[in-house]
C-alpha positions as CSV (number, residue, x, y, z in Angstrom):
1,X,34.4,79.3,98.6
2,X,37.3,81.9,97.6
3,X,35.5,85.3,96.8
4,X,36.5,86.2,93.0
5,X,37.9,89.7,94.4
6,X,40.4,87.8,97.0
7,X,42.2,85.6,94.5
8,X,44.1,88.3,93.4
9,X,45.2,88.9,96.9
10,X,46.0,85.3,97.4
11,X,48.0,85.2,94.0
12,X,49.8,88.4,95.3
13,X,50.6,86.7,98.9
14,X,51.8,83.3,97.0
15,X,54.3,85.3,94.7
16,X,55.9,87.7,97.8
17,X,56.1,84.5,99.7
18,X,58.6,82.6,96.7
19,X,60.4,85.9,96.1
20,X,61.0,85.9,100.0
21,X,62.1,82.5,100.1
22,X,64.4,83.0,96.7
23,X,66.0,86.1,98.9
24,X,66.4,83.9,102.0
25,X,68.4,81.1,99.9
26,X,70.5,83.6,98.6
27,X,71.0,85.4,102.3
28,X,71.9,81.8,103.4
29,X,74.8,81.2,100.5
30,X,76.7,84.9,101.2
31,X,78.4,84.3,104.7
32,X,81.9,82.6,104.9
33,X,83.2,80.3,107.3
34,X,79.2,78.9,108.0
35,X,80.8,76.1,110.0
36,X,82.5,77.9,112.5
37,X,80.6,78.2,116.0
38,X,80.9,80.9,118.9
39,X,84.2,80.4,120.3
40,X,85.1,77.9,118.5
41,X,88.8,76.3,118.0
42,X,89.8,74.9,114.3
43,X,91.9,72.3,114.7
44,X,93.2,72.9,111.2
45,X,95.9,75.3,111.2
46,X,98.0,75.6,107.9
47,X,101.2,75.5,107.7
48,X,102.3,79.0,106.0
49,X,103.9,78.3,102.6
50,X,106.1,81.0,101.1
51,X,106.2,82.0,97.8
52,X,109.5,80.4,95.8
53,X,110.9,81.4,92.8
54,X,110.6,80.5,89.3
55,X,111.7,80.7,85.6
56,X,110.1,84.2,84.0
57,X,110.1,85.7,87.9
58,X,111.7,89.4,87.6
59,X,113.1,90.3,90.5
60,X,115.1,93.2,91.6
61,X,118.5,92.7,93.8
62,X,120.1,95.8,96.0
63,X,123.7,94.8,97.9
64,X,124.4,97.1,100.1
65,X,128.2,97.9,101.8
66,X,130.2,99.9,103.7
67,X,132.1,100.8,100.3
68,X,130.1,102.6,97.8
69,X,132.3,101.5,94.7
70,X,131.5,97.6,95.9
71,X,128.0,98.5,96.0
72,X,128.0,100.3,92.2
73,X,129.8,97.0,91.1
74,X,127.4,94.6,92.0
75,X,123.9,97.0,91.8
76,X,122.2,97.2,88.3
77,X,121.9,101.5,87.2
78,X,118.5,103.6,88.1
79,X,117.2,104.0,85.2
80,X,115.5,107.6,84.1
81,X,112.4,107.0,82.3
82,X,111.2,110.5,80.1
83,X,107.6,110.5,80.2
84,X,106.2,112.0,77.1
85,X,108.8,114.1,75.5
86,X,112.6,113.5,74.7
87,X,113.5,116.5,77.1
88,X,114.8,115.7,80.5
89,X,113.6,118.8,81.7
90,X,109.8,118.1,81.1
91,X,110.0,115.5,83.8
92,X,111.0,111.9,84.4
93,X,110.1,108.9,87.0
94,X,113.2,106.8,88.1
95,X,112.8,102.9,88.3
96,X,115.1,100.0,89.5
97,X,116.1,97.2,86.7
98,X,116.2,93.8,87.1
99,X,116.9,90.3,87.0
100,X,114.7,87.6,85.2
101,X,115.3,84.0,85.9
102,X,116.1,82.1,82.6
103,X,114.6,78.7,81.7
104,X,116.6,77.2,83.9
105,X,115.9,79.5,86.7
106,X,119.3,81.4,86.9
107,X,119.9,84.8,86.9
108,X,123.3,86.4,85.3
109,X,124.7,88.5,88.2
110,X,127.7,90.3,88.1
111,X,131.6,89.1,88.4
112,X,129.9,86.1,90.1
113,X,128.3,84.7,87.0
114,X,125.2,82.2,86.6
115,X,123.3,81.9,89.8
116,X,120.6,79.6,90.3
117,X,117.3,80.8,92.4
118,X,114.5,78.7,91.1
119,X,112.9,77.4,94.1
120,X,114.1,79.7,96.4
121,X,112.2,81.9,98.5
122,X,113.3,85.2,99.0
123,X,114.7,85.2,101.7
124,X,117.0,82.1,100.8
125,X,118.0,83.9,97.9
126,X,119.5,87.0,99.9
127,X,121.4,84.4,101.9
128,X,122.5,82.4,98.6
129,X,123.8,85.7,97.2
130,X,125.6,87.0,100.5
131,X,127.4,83.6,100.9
132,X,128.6,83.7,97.3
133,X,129.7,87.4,97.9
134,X,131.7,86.8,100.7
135,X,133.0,82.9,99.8
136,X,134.4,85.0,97.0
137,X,135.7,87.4,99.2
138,X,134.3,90.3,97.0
139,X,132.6,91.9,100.0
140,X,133.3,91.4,103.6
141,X,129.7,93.1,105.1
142,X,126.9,92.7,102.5
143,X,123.0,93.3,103.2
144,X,121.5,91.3,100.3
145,X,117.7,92.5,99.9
146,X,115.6,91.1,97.3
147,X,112.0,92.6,95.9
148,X,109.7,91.1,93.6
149,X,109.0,93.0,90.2
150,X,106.3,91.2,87.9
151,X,104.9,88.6,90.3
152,X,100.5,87.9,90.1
153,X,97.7,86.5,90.5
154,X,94.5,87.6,88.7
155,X,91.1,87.5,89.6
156,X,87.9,87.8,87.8
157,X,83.8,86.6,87.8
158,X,81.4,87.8,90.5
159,X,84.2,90.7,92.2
160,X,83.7,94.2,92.5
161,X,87.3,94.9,91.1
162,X,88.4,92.0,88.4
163,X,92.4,92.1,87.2
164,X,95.7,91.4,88.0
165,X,97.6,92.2,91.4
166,X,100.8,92.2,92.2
167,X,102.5,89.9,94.5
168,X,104.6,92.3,97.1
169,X,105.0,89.7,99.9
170,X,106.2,86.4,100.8
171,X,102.9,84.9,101.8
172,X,99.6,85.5,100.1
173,X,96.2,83.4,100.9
174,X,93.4,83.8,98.5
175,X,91.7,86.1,101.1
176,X,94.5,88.5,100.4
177,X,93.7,87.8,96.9
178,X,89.8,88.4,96.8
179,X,90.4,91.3,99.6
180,X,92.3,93.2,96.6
181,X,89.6,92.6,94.3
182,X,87.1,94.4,96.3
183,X,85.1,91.1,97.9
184,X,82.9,88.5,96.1
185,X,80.0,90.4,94.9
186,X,76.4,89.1,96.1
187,X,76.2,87.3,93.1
188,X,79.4,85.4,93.7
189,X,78.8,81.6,94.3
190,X,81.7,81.1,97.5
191,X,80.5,77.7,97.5
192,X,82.6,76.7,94.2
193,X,85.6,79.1,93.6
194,X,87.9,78.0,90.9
195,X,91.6,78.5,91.3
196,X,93.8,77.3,88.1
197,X,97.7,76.8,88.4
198,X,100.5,75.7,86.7
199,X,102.3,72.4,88.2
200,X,105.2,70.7,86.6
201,X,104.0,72.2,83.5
202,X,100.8,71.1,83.7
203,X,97.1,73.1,84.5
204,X,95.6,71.9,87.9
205,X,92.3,73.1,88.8
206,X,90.5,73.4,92.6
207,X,87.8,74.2,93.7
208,X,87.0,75.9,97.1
209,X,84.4,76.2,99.0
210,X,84.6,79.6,100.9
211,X,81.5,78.4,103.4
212,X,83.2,76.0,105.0
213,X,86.7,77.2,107.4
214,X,87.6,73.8,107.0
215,X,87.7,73.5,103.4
216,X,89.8,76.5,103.1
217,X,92.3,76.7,105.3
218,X,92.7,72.4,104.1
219,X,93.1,73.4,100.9
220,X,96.3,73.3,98.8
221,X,95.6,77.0,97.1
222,X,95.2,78.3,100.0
223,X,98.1,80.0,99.8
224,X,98.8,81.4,96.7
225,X,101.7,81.1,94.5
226,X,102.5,83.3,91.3
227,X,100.6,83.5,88.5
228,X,97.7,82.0,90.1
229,X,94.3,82.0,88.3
230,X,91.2,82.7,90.3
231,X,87.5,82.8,88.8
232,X,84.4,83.2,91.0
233,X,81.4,82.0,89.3
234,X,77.6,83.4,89.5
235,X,75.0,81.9,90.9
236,X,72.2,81.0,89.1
237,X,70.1,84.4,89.5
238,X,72.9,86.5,88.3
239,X,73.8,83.7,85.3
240,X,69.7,84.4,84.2
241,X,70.2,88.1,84.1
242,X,73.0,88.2,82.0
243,X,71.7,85.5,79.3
244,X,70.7,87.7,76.9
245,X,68.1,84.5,76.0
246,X,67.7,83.3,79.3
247,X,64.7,81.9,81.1
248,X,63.8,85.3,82.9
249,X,60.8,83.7,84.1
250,X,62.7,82.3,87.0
251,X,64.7,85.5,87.8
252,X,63.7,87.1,91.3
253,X,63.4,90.5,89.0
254,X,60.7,89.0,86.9
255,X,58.5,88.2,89.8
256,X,58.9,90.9,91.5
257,X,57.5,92.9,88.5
258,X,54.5,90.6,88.6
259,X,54.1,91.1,91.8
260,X,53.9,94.8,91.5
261,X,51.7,94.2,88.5
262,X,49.0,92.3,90.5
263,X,48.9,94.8,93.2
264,X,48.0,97.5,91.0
265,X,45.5,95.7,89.5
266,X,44.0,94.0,93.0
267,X,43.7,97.5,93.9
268,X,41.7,98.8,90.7
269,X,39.9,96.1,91.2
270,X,39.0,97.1,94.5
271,X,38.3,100.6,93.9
């Protein structure tokens, strides 16, 4: 027979023994890449996939030559920004125009005329450009660099820095992604990570699962392309504590309180 004065001891002992297990579910849902073993080998390997260009991508275009007149006739002008006064001498920030691929995805370029670059990476538009440069016979030695200006992905839910980040090289995975964002938060579900994009003008959702190595680096998002939407949803403890209505009797918080609640009165009880 249970001793009236014990059952609050056993009541306190049942609810630090469901808060534990509620902590130790959540501990077991926060690593990535659970599937991976000690020195293990993935046989998935993915196949890097560059970042190509498309209609609405700005990008800036500097040819550079031997003769500086060639290189004014081709470059686009530096152009001196005032920053809050119409007087040059109160200070200014320089910054480098550029080209944004029409509908079609050409760009107007000078004395050559319409180019097209949609689909192009980068680095095959540099070499596009030289060719047409010297084909034309315009310039004999041209170094072609291209940079990208307005290209993104955002990220929001469960990160510790939500917004929008620019794209500044050729390949980006999601990791570089979320790694700008500041990391999933603990209240990130990894399991189910959305990422939205825009295919042949249509919205494509996926989902990955950031537990599994093999999901990942299988995945067709995996590497990133502009404008890329990514939303990390919260688990169910942080969904409860931001319901304003929620059932708060199944949040971690509320039994913790109870807990604390019943120890202070097994211990009046006592005394």
């Amino acid at each position: 027979m249970i001793h009236r004065r014990s059952i609050p001891i056993v009541l306190i002992a049942a609810l630090i023994g469901v808060v534990m297990l509620s902590s130790c579910s959540v501990a077991k849902q926060v690593p990535y890449f659970q599937d991976i073993m000690s020195d293990s080998i993935l046989a998935i390997i993915p196949e890097p996939v560059p970042i190509r260009l498309a209609p609405e991508d700005k990008i800036s275009i500097l040819v550079n030559s031997r003769d500086p007149q060639l290189m004014m006739l081709f470059n686009l002008p530096v152009i001196q920004r005032y920053i809050g006064s119409d007087n040059p001498s109160l200070g200014s920030n320089s910054y480098l125009t550029g080209y944004t691929l029409d509908g079609n995805g050409d760009i107007d370029f000078p004395v050559l005329g319409k180019i097209h670059l949609a689909g192009m990476t980068r680095e095959e538009a540099a070499v596009h450009i030289k060719d047409q440069l010297v084909s034309n016979n315009l310039i004999k030695d041209p170094v072609v660099t291209i940079e990208y200006m307005n290209l993104t992905v955002s990220v929001l839910g469960e990160v510790n820095k939500p917004g929008r980040y620019s794209i500044d090289k050729d390949r980006v995975t999601i990791f570089d992604a979320l790694s700008m964002a500041g990391d999933l938060t603990i209240y990130g579900l990894r399991e189910h990570v959305t990422v939205m994009r825009e295919e042949n003008g249509e919205q494509k959702i996926y989902e990955v699962n950031l537990t599994s190595a093999e999901d990942v680096l299988s995945s067709p998002v995996f590497y990133l392309r502009q404008n890329d939407f990514i939303y990390v949803e919260p688990n169910k403890m942080r969904a409860n504590q931001a319901t304003v209505n929620g059932n708060s009797f199944l949040s971690s918080s509320f039994w913790v309180s109870v807990a604390s609640l019943l120890v202070s009165l097994g211990v009046l009880i006592f005394n």
